[in-house]
N, C-alpha and C positions, 0 to 999 in steps of 0.2 A: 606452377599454375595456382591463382588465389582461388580460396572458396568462395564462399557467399553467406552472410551473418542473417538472421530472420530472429529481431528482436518481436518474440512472439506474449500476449499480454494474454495471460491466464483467468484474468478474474478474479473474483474471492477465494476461489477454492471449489466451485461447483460444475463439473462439467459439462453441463448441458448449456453453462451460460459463455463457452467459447465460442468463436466468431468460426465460421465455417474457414475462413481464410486462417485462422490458429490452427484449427486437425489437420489443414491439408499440409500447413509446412511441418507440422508433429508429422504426420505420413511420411515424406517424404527427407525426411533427417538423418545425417549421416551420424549424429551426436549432438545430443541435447544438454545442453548445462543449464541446471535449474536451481529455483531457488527453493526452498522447505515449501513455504505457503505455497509453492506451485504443483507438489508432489502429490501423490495418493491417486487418485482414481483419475488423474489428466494425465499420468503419464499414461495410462491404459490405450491412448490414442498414438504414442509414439512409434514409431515402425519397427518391429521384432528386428534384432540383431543391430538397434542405433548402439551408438555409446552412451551413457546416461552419468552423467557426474553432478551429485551434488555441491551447490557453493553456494547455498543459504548463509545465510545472515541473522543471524534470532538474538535478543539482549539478555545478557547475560548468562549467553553458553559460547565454549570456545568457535568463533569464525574464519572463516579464511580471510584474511585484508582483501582489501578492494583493487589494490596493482597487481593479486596473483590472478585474480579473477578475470580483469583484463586480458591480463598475457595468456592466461589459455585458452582466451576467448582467440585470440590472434592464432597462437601457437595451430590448433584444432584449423582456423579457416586458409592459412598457408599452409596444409595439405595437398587441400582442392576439398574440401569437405565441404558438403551442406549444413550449417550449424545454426542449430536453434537456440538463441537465450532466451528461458523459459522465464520470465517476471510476475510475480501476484499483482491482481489488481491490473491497473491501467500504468504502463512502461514506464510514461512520461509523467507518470505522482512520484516525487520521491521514492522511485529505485534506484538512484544514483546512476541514471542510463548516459547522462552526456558523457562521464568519466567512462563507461567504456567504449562509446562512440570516437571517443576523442584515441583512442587506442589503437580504431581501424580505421581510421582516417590515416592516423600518422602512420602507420602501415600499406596505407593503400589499396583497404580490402574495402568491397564493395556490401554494402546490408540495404535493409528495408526494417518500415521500424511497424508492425502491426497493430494496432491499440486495442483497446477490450473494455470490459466493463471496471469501472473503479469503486476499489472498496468503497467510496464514500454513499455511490448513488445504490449500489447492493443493501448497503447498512439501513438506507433509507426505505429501500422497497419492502427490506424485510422486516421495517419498524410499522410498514403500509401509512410510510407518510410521504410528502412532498418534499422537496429541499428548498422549492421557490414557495411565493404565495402574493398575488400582489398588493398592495400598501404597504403589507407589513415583515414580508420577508420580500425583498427584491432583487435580493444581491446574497452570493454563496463568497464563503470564503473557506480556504484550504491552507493548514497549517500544520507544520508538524510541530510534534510534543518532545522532539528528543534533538539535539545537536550528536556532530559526531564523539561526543563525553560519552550519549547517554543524560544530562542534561538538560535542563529548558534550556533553549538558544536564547541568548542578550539579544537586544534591539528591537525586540520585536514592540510593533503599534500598538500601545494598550487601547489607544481610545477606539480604535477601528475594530479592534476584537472584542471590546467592550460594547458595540453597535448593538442596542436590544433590536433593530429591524433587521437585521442580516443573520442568514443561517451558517453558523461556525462549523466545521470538522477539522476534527484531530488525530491526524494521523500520530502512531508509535507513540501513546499519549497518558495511557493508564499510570507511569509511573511518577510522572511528573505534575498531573494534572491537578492534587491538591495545592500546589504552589500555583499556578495557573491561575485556576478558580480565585485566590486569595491576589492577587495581582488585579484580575476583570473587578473583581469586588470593588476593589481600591478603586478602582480607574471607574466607577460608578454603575458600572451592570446587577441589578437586582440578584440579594444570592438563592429569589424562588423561581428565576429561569429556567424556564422546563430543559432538561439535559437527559440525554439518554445516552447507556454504554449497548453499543453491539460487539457482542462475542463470538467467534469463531463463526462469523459471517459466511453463508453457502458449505456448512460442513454439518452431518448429522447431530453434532454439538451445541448448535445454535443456539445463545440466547440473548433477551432483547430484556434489560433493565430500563425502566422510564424511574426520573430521581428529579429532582433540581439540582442546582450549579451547587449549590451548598451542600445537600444528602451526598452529592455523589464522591465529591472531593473527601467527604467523610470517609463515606465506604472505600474508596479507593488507597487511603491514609491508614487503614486498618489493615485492609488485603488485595494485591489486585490481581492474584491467581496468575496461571501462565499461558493459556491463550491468547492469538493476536485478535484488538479488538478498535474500533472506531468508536468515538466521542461525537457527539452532536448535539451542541446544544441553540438554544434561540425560540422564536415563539412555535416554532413547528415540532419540535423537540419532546411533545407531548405523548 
């Protein structure tokens, strides 16, 4: 008998910001596989006696690859288990969720994909700005900062990420983002757009740097600490 998968969406890290429909499948889990940024005080909602395996993914400390993480994901719901993939953020931002979707398909196991709040719009409330604004911001855009190297990814659209009216976020980005910033520049974005780093966004450690495109690409080229953190820069960036 197959279980049932409940790709569950954590949020930043702050647990009062899950979705009532996240606790109730954390309630009710036979084993929860999470990821780091989903741990600490959200598993507090998981049902005494679940199984709890970690299979985070953090840059530049040893990770489990992405095919094991699948497969236990399979392994645990051809049981008959209730199983929760616990994900930071919103599932469907860059958590690699089709690859394990595509896992329980070819398996045949039945999920639901739950969504939540996404680092981006957390980074943003907790900077107390907007992400839109109209004339001048009217368009978001979501990028991430890291290929699977680790990385800036090739191809990507300078001129579109270069847009001084659109509000940019940068997902997994602190490492790479001095090259970035030196890219937008080129491709003709002002280097005194207002750019802010959010830090350990929804965790007692929070903090909220405001820089421009050029300060921060500096600071970031110097140190970029080890916290997971969101980039946003553009005219609301302030």
């Amino acid at each position: 008998m197959s279980g049932f998968v409940s790709f569950v969406s954590s949020g930043p890290g702050d647990p009062e910001l899950l979705t009532l429909k996240a606790v109730d499948r954390l309630q009710k889990a036979d084993a929860v596989l999470f990821d780091d940024l989903s741990s600490g005080p959200i598993l507090g909602h998981a049902r005494d006696g679940a199984d709890m395996i970690g299979v985070g993914k953090r840059a530049g400390r040893p990770s489990p690859q992405q095919s094991h993480v699948s497969k236990l994901l399979v392994e645990y719901a051809q049981t008959g288990q209730r199983v929760v993939r616990l994900k930071s953020g919103d599932s469907g931002i860059f958590g690699r969720l089709e690859e394990e979707l595509t896992a329980l398909r070819a398996a045949g196991i039945p999920y639901e994909i739950i969504p939540g709040v996404t680092s981006a719009s957390a980074a943003a409330a907790a900077a107390g700005i907007p992400l839109t604004r109209r004339e001048t911001a009217r368009r978001v855009q979501f990028l991430t900062g890291a290929d699977v190297t680790g990385e800036l990814p090739e191809g990507m659209h300078m001129q579109t990420l270069a847009d001084p009216n659109a509000t940019t976020v940068v997902f997994m980005g602190k490492r790479t983002f001095p090259k970035l910033a030196e890219r937008l520049m080129a491709a003709g974005l002002p280097g005194d757009t207002p750019a802010l780093l959010a830090e350990s966004v929804g965790h007692p450690e929070q903090d909220i740097t405001r820089s421009t495109l050029t300060e921060l690409a500096r600071k970031l080229s110097q140190s970029t600490g080890s916290g997971p953190a969101i980039i946003i820069y553009g005219p609301l960036a302030e």
